[in-house]
C-alpha positions as CSV (number, residue, x, y, z in Angstrom):
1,X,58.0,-39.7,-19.3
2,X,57.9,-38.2,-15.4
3,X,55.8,-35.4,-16.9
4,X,53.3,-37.5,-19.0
5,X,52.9,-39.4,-15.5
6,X,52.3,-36.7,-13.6
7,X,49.9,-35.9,-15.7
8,X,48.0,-39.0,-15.8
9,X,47.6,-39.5,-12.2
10,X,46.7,-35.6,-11.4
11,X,43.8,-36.3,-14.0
12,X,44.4,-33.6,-16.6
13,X,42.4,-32.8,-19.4
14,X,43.2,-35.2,-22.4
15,X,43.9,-32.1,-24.6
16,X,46.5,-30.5,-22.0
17,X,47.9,-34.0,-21.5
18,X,49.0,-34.1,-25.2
19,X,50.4,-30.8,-25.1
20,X,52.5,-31.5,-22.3
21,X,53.7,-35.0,-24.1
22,X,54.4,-32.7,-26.9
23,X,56.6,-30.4,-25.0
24,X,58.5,-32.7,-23.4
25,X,59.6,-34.6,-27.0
26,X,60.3,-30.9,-28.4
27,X,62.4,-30.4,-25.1
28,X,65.8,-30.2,-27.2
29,X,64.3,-27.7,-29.7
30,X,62.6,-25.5,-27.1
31,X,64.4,-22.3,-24.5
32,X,64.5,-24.3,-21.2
33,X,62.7,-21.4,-19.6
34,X,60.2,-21.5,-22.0
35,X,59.5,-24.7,-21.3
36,X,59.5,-24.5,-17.9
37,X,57.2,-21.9,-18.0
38,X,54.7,-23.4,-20.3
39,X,54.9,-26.6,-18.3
40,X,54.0,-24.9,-14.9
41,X,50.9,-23.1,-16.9
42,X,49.3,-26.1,-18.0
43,X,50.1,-28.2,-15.2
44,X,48.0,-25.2,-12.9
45,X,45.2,-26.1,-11.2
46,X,43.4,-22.7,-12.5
47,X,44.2,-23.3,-15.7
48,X,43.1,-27.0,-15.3
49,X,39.8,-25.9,-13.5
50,X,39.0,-23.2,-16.4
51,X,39.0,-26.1,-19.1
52,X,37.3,-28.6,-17.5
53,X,34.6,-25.4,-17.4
54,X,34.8,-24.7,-20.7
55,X,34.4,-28.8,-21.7
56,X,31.5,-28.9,-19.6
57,X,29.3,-25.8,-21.2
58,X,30.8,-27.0,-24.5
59,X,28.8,-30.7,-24.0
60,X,25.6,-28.4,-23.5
61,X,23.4,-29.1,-26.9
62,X,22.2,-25.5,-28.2
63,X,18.9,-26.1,-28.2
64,X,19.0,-27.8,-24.2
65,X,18.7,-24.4,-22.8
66,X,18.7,-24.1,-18.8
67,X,14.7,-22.7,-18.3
68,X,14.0,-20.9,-14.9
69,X,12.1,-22.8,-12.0
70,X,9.3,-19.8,-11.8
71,X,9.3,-16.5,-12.5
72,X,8.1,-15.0,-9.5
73,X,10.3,-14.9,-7.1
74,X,9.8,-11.5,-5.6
75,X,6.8,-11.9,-5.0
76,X,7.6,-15.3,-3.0
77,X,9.8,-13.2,-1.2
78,X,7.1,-10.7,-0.2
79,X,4.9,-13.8,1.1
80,X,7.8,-15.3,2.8
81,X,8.2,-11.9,4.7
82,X,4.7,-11.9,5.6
83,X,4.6,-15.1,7.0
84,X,8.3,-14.4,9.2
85,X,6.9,-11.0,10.2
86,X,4.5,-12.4,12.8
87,X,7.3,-15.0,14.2
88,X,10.4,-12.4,14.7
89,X,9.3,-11.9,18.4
90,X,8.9,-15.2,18.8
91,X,11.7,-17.0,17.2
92,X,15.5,-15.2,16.9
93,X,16.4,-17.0,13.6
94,X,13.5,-16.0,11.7
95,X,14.4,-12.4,12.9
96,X,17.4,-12.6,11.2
97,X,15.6,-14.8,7.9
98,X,13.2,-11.6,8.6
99,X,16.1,-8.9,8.0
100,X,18.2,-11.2,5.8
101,X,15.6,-11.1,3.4
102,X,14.6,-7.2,3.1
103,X,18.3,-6.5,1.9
104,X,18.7,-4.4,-1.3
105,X,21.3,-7.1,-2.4
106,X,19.3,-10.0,-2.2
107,X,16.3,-8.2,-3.6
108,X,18.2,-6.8,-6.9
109,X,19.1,-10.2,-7.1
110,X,15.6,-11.5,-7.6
111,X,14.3,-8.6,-9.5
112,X,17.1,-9.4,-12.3
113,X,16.2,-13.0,-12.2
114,X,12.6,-12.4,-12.8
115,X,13.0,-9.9,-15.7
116,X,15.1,-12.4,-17.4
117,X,12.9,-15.0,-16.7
118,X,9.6,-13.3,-17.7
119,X,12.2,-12.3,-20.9
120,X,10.8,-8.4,-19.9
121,X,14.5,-7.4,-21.7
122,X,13.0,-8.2,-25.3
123,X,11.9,-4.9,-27.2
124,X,8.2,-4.6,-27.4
125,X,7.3,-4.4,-30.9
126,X,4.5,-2.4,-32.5
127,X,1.2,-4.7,-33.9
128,X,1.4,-5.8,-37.3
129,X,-0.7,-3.2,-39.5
130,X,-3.9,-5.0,-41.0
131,X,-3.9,-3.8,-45.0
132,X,-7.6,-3.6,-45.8
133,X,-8.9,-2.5,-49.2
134,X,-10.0,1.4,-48.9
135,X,-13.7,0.0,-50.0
136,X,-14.0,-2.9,-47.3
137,X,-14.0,-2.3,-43.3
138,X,-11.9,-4.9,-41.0
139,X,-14.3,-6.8,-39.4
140,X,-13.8,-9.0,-36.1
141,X,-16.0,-11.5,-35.0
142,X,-15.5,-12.4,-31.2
143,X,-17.6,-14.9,-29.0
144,X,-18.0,-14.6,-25.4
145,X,-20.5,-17.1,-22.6
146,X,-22.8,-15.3,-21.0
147,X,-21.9,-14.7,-17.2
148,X,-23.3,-13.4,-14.5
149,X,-21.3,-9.8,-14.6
150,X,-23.8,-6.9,-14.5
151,X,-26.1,-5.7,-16.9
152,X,-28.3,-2.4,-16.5
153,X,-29.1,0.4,-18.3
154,X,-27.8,3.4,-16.4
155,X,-26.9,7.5,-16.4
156,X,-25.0,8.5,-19.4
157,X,-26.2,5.6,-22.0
158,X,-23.3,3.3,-20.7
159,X,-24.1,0.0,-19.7
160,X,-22.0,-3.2,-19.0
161,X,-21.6,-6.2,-21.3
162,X,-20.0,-9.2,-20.3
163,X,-17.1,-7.1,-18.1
164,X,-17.6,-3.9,-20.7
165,X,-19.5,-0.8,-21.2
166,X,-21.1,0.7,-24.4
167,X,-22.1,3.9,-25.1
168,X,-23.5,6.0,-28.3
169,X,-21.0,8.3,-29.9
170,X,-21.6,12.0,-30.2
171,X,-20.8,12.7,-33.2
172,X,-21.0,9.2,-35.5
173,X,-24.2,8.0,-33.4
174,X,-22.9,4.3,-33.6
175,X,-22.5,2.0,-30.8
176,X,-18.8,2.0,-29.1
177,X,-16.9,0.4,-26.7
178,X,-16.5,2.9,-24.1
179,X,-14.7,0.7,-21.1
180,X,-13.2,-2.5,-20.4
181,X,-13.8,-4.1,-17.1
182,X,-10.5,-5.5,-15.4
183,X,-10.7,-8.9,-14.9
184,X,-14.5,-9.2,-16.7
185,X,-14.6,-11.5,-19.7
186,X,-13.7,-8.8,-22.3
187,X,-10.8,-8.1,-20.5
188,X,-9.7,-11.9,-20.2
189,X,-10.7,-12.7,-23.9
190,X,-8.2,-9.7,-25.2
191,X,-10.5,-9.2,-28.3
192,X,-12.8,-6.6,-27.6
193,X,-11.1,-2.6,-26.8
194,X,-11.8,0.4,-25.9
195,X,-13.1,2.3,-28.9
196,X,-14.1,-0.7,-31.4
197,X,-17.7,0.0,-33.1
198,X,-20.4,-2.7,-32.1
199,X,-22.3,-3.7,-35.9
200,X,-23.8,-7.0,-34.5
201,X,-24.6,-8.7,-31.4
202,X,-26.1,-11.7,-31.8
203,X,-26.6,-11.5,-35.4
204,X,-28.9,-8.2,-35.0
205,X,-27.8,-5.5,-36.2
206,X,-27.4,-2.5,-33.7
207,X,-27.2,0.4,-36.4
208,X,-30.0,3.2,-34.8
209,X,-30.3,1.3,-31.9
210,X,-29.5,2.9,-28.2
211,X,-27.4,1.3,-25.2
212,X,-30.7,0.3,-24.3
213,X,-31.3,-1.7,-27.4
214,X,-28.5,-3.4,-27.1
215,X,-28.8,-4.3,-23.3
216,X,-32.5,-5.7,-24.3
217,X,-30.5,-8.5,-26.8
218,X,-28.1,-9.6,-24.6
219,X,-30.4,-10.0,-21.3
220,X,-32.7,-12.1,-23.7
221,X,-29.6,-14.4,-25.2
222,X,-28.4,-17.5,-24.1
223,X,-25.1,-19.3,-23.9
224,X,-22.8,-17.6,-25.7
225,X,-22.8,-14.0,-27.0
226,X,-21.5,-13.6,-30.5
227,X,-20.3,-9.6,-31.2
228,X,-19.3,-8.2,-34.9
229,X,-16.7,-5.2,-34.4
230,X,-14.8,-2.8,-36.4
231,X,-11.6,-2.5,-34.5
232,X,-10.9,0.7,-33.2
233,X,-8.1,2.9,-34.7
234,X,-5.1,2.6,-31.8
235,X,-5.9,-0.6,-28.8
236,X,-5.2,1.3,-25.5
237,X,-3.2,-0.5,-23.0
238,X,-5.1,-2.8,-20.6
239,X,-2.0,-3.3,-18.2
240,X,-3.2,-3.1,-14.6
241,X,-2.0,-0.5,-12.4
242,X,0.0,-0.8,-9.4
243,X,-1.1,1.7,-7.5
244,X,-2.9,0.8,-3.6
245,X,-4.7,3.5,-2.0
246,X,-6.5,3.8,1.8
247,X,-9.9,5.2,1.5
248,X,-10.6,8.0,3.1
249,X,-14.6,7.6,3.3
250,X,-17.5,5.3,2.9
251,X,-18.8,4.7,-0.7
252,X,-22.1,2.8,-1.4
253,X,-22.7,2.6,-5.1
254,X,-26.2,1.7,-5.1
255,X,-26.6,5.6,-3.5
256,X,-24.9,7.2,-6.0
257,X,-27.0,8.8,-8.8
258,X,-24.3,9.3,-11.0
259,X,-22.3,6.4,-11.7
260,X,-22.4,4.5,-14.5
261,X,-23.8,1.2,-13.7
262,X,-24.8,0.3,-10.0
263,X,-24.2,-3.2,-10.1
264,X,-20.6,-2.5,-11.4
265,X,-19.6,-0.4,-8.5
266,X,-17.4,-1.6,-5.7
267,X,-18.6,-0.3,-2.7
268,X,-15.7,0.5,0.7
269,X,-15.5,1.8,3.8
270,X,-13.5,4.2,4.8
271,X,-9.9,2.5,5.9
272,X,-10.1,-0.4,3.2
273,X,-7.3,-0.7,1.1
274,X,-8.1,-0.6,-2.8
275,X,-5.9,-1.9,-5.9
276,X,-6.5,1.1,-8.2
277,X,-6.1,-1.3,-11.2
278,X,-7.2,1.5,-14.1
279,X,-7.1,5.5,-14.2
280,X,-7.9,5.6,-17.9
281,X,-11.4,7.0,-16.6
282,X,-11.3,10.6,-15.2
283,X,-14.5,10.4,-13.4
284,X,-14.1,6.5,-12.4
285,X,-11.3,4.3,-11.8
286,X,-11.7,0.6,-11.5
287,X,-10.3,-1.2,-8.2
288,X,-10.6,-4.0,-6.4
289,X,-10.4,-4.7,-2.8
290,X,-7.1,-5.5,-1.8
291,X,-6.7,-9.2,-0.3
292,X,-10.1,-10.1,-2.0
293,X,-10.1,-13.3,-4.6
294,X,-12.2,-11.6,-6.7
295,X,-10.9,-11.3,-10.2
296,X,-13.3,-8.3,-12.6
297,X,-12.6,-4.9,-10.6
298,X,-15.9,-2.8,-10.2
299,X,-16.0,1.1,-10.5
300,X,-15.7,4.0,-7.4
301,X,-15.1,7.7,-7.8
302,X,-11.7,9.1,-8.8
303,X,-9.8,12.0,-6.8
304,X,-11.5,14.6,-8.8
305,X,-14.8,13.4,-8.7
306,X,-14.9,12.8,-4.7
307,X,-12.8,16.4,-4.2
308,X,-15.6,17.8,-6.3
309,X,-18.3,16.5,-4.5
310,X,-17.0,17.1,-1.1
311,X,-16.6,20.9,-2.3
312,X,-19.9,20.8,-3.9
313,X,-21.6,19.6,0.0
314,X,-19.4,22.2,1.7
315,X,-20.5,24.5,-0.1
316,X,-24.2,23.5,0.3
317,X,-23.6,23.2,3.9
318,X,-22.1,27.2,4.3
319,X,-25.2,28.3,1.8
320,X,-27.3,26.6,4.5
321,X,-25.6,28.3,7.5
322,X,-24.6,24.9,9.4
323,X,-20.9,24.1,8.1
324,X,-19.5,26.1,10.9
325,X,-20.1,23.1,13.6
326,X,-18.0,21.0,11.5
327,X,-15.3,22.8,9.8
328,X,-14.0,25.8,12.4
329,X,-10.3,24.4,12.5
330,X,-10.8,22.3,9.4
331,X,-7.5,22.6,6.4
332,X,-10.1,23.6,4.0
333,X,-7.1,22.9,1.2
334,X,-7.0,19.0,2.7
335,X,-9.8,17.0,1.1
336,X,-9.7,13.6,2.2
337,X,-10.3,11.5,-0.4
338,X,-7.6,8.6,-1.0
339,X,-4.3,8.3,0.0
340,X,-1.4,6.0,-2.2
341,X,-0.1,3.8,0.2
342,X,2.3,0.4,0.5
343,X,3.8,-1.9,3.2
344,X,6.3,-0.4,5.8
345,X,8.4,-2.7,6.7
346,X,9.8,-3.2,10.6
347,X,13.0,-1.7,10.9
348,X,16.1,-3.6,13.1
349,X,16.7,-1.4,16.1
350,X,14.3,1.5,14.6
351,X,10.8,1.6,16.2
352,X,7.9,3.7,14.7
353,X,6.4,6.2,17.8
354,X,3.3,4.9,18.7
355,X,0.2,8.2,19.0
356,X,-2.3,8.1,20.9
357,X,-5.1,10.5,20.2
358,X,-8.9,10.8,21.8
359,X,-11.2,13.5,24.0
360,X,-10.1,14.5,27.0
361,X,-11.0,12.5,29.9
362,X,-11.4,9.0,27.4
363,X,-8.5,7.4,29.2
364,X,-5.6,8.0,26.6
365,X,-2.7,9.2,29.6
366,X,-3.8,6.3,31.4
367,X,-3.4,4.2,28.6
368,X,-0.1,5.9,27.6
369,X,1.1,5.5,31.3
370,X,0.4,2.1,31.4
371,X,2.0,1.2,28.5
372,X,5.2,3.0,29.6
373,X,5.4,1.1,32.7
374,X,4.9,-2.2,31.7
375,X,8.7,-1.9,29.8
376,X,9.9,1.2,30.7
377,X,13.3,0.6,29.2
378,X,11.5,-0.4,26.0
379,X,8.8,2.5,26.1
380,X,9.4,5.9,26.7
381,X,7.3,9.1,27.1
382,X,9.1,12.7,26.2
383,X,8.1,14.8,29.6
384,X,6.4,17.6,28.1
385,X,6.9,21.1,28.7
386,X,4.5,23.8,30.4
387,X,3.9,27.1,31.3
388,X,1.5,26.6,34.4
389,X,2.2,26.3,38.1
390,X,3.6,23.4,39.9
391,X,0.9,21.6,41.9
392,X,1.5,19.6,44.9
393,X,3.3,16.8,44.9
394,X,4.2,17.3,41.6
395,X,8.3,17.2,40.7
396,X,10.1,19.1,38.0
397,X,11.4,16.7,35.6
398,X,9.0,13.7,36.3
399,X,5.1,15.0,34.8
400,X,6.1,18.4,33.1
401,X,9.3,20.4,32.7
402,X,7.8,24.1,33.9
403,X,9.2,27.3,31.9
404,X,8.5,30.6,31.7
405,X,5.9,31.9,28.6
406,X,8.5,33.7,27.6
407,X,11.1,30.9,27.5
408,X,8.4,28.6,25.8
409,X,7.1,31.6,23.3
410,X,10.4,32.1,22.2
411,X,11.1,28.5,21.6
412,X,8.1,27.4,19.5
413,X,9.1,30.5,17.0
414,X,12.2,28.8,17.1
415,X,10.7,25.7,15.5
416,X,11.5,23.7,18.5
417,X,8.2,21.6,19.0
418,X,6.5,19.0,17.2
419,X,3.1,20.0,19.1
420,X,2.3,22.9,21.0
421,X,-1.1,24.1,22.6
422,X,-2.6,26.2,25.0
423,X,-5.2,25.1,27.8
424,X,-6.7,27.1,30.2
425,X,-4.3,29.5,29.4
426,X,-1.9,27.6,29.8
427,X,0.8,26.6,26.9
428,X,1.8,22.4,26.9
429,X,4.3,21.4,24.1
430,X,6.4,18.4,23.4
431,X,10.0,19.3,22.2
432,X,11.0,17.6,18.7
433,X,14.5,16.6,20.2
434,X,12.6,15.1,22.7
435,X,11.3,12.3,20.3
436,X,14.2,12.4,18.7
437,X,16.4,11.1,21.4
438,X,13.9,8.4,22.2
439,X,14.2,7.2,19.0
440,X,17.9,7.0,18.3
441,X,17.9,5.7,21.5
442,X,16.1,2.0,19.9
443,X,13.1,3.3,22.2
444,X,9.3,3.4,21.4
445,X,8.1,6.7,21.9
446,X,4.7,6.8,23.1
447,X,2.6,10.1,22.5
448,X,-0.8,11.3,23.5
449,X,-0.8,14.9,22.1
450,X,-3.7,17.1,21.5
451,X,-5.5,16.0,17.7
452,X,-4.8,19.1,16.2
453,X,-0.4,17.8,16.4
454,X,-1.2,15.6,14.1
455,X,-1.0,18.0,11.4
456,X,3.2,18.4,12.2
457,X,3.4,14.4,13.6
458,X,2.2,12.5,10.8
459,X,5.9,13.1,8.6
460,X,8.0,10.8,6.9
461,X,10.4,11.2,9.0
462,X,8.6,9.9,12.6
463,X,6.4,7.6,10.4
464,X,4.0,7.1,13.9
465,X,1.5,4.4,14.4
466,X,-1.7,6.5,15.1
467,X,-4.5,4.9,17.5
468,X,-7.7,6.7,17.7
469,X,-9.1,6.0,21.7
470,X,-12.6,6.2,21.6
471,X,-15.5,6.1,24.3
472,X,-18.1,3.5,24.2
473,X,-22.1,5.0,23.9
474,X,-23.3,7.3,26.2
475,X,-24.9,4.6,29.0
476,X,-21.8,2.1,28.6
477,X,-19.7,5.3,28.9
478,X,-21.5,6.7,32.3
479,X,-21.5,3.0,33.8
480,X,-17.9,1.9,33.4
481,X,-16.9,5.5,34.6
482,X,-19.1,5.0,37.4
483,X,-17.9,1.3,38.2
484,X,-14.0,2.3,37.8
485,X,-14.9,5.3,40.2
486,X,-13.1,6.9,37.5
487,X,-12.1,11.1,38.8
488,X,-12.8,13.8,36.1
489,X,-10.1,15.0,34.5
490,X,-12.1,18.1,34.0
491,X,-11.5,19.3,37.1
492,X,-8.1,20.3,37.8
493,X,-8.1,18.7,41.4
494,X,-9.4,15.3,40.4
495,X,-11.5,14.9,43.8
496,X,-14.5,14.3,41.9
497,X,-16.0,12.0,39.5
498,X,-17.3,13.2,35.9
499,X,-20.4,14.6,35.6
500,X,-23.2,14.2,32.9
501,X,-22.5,16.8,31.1
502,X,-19.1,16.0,30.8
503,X,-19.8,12.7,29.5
504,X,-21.7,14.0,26.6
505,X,-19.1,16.6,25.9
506,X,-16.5,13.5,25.5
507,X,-18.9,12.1,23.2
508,X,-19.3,15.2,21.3
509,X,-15.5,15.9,21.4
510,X,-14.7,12.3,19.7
511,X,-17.3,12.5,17.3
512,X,-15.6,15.9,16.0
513,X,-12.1,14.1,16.4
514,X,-13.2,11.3,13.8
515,X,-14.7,13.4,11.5
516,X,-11.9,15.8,11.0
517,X,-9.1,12.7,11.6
518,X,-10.3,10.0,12.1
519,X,-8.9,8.9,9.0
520,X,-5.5,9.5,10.0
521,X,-5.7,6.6,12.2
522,X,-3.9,3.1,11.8
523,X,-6.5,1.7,14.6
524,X,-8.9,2.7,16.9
525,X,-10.1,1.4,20.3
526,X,-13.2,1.5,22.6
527,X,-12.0,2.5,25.9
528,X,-15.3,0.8,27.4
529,X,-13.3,-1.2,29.9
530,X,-9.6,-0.4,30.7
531,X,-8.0,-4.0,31.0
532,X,-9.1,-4.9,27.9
533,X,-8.6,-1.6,25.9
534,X,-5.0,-1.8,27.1
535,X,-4.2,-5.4,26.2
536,X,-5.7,-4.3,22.4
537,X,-2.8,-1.2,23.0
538,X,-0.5,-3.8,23.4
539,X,-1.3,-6.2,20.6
540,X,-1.1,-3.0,18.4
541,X,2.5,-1.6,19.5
542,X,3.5,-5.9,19.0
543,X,2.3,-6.0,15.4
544,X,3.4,-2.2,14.4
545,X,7.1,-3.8,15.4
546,X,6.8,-6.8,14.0
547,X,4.4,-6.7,10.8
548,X,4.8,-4.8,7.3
549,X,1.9,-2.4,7.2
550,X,0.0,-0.5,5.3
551,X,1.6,3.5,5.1
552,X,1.5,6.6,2.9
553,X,3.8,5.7,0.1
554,X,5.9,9.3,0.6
555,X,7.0,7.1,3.8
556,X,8.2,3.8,2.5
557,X,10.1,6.2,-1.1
């Protein structure tokens, strides 16, 4: 009875309790090592721990199912990390929350959770074929309330209906759905596709009737709109596209002769961020701004469409004789249009090289200089290489390391430099391993390199943060410079102060800058007063370390 005692106090399952009573009263018919053996096995803790398991789950009624809290999680994540990103300077824990929370572990973690949660392992399973008889059409009667989404009568017999366009088709001459608005009320109803043949609206029947006609019911109905439609022959996916894209220039849809429906466009500037939510369109993708509430996406011009045009005004412009002010160093085979982008998050120990670009004489070297010597065991500057004289006072090693051309010819065919120039004719380059070491060193590398480098900066692999340095207007330009006593950089002794001419040649030097890559840019100041530009410098290397931002997508693969 030791062993049915034992068992009683070390609060054994009932079941193994039995089966150890039963042993012991088969004890004389039993091997003793058997015995033994079985004894130690059901007296284990494991095997104890792995029942009262397997009791536990067995309680569970089949149909009281365990149902996830949400099934978002990721993208709480992603708002968690935008909230921590501003606070890892501040605070050391949410540093490491910060980093704890960007590993591929944890993610994977939540991605699983959230496909089995949304149930996204289920097979998607084709619609149910409607059987119609071959005399009779299927006919579907859907009812919408009449919003305040656009309505006109625009190019190419499309106009918008409650979040939808319409158009007549070539060759059947009936009415047609030709595009659903994301977000519009045809898009949220789920009733009304791409292709389906509009026989009523309103009780009126639209047979011969234009776009136009139809536009004319439904601006003079009330309340709700009632639409009878012959379902198309396949329903095109509505899912929303994932894609974000930068704009690469200004877009005002009211200007644009061409697009569908002006009070459907979505009008940007160039450096907004847009949620390209449909592509179905060649000629016009639907987007929304990205970080706006708004829900119905509006129209802008896809890739092709803007390449196109651009090629279309260039070549305009060369008929016309007056491209060449523009375009002389231009990559005629780069049309900026949009770029795919997503967030790029701060790296632990890995800082992105900061850029600075601008006219000569706008300040950027003082900028840079500053900035160096405000941490200079945090920021560093690669000393860059040059072909010219030593001037006085100047020491080898500190402003420039001097070379022969020879020696610097032979090592730009070598591949050696990320930038190289010439000036005066002079050559100026900055060596790749340069930046390199400043980088593997946990250093920010601060740049100010001639525009054209950005063509071999701006890689994956240095993944800079860009700042454009701009000068104010002409007469704010000419009176700081004046006030500052600021010396010309134009002239190589810098005993004088800039003249005029010089100021309207910075001027026309930035404007050139912004047009040919300006877009290239993650910020841009206005060098008007020095202090202040330079404390903007230094909120701007403070986020681009601490913040996710916005970065071609190549960059963030």
């Amino acid at each position: 009875m030791t062993a049915i005692a034992m068992a009683s106090d070390g609060g054994y399952d009932p079941v193994i309790s039995k089966l150890i009573t039963s042993l012991k009263e088969a004890e004389s018919l039993t091997d003793e090592k058997d015995l033994g053996f079985l004894q130690n096995l059901l007296q284990s803790k494991e095997l104890n721990a792995l029942v009262n398991v397997h009791s536990k789950v067995a309680k569970i009624n089949k149909d009281d199912r365990i149902a996830p809290l949400l099934s978002a999680s990721v993208q709480i994540l992603m708002e968690v990390l935008e909230l921590l990103a501003p606070r890892c300077h501040i605070s050391p824990l949410c540093k490491e929350v910060f980093h704890l929370l960007q590993t591929p572990h944890l993610q994977s973690i939540l991605f699983a959770h959230d496909a089995i949660a949304q149930k996204d392992f289920y097979p998607h399973l084709p619609d149910i074929p409607v059987e119609v008889d071959e005399d009779e059409e299927t006919i579907k009667i859907v009812q919408l309330v009449k919003s305040n989404e656009p309505l006109c009568a625009g190019a190419q017999s499309a106009e918008p209906i409650v979040g939808a366009t319409i158009k007549t088709d070539e060759e059947t001459g009936k009415i047609i759905i030709a595009r659903i608005m994301h977000g519009g009320a045809a898009d949220r109803s789920g009733l009304i596709h791409v292709g389906d043949e509009v026989i009523e609206v309103n009780n009126i029947n639209v047979e011969g009737k234009t776009p136009s006609d139809v536009l004319s019911i439904l601006q003079n109905s009330e309340g709700t709109i009632t639409f009878k439609l012959v379902p198309s022959d396949g329903k095109l996916d509505q899912r929303e596209s994932k894609v974000r894209v930068r704009a690469y220039f200004d877009y005002e849809p009211e200007n644009d002769p061409y697009i569908p429906c002006k009070e459907a466009g979505l009008g940007f500037q160039r450096g907004d961020i847009l949620h390209i939510v449909s592509q179905d369109d060649s000629y016009w993708w639907q987007a929304r701004k990205e970080g706006e509430k708004t829900t119905r996406a509006g129209l802008i011009p896809s890739r092709a469409l803007q390449e196109r045009r651009i090629l279309h005004e260039r070549t305009q412009k060369e008929t016309n004789g007056d491209a060449k002010t523009e375009n002389d160093d231009f990559d005629r085979e780069m049309i900026a249009t949009y770029e795919e982008v997503a967030k790029l998050y701060p790296r632990p120990g890995i800082f992105r090289p900061i850029i600075l670009i601008g006219a000569p004489g706008v300040g950027r070297n003082e900028l840079k200089r500053r900035l160096v010597a405000r941490d200079p065991e945090k920021y560093k500057s690669p000393v860059p290489y040059t072909t010219r004289p030593m001037r006085p006072g100047e020491v080898a090693g500190r402003e420039y390391l001097f070379v022969t051309r020879e020696k610097m010819e032979a090592d730009i065919a070598a591949g050696k430099f990320i930038e190289h120039g010439e000036y005066k004719g002079h050559l100026y380059g900055t060596a790749a391993e340069s930046v390199k070491s400043i980088v593997s060193a946990g250093c920010v590398c601060v740049l100010g390199p001639h525009y054209q480098a950005l063509k071999s900066l701006r890689t994956a692999q240095l993944k800079p943060y860009i700042v454009h340095i701009r000068p104010p207007v002409y007469e704010e330009l000419k009176k700081s410079r004046t006030k500052a006593r600021a010396r010309s950089t134009f002239d190589e002794n810098n005993s004088r102060g800039f003249t005029d001419e010089e100021f309207m040649e910075m001027i026309k030097s930035d404007e050139r800058i912004n047009f040919l890559y300006g877009h290239f840019c993650d910020d841009e100041i206005v060098n008007d007063d020095l202090t202040e530009a330079f404390e903007k410098l230094v909120n701007f290397a403070n986020k681009c370390e601490s913040e996710p931002l916005w970065a071609p997508a190549s960059w963030v693969q």
